[in-house]
C-alpha positions in Angstrom: 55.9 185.2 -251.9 58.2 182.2 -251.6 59.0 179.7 -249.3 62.7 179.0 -250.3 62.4 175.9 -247.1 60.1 173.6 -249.3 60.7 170.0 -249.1 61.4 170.2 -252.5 63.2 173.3 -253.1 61.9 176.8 -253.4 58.2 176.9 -253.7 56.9 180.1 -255.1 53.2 180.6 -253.6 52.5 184.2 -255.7 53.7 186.3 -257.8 51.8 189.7 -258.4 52.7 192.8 -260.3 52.1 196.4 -261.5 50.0 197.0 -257.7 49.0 200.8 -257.7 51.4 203.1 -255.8 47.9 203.5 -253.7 47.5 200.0 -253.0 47.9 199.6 -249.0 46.0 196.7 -248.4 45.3 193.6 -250.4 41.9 191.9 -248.5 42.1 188.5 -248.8 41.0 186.5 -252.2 41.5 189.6 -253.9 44.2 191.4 -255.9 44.2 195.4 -256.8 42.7 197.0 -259.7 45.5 196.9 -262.6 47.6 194.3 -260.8 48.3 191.1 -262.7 49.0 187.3 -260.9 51.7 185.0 -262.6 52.2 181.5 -262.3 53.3 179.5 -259.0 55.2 176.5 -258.2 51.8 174.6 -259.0 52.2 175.7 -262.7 49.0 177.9 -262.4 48.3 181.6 -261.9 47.1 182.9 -258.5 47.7 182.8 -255.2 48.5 179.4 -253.1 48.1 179.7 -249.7 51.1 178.4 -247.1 50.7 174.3 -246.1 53.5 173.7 -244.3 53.8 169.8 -244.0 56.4 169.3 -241.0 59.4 171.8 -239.9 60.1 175.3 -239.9 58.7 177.5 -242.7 60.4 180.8 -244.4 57.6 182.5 -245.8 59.3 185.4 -247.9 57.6 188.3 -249.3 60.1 190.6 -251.8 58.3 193.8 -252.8 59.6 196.2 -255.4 59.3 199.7 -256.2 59.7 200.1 -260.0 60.3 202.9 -262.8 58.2 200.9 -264.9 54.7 199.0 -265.5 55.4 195.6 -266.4 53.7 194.3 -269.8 53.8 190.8 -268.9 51.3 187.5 -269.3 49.7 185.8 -266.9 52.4 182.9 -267.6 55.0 185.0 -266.4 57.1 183.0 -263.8 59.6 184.2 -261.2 62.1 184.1 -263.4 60.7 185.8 -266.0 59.5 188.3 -263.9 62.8 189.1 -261.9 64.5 189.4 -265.5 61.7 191.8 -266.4 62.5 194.2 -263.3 66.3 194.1 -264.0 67.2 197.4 -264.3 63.9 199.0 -263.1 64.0 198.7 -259.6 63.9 202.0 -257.8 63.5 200.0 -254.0 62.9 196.5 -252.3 61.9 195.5 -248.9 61.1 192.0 -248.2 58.9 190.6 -245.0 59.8 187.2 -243.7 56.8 185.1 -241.8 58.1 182.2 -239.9 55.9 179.3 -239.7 57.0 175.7 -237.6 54.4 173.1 -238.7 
């Protein structure tokens, strides 16, 4: 999950792979068995919820179907993990939330 309309640039809130194929849900301040968090635009694993400060908010979620589990730490960015996925991805949907603060 991004928000690519950051006052300073792209601000990644979460970044979360290898989610069971079962996974439907995610409850809130939880992630799925097996599924590993890497590190945000604050530096740190985890989630970081949305705090728009003024103006109108992209909030993008990109969700990706892989061949593959990925063996990655938890200070795995979004870089490292779109390099990671290169190649792997079977499908990919994204979800946009809009947000005007």
């Amino acid at each position: 999950m991004h928000d690519p309309n950051a006052p300073h640039g792209d601000f990644v809130h979460w970044i979360l792979w290898n989610i069971p194929v079962i996974t439907t849900t995610i409850p809130q301040g939880s992630i799925p068995a097996g599924a590993l968090q890497g590190v945000t635009s604050t530096g740190k694993p985890g989630y970081v919820a949305p705090a728009p400060p003024t103006g109108t908010h992209n909030y993008v979620f990109n969700l990706y179907a892989l061949d593959t589990t990925l063996n990655l730490p938890n200070t795995t960015t979004r870089t490292d993990c779109m390099a990671a996925i290169h190649g792997h991805v079977l499908a990919q949907t994204s979800l946009i939330g809009t947000v005007t603060a």
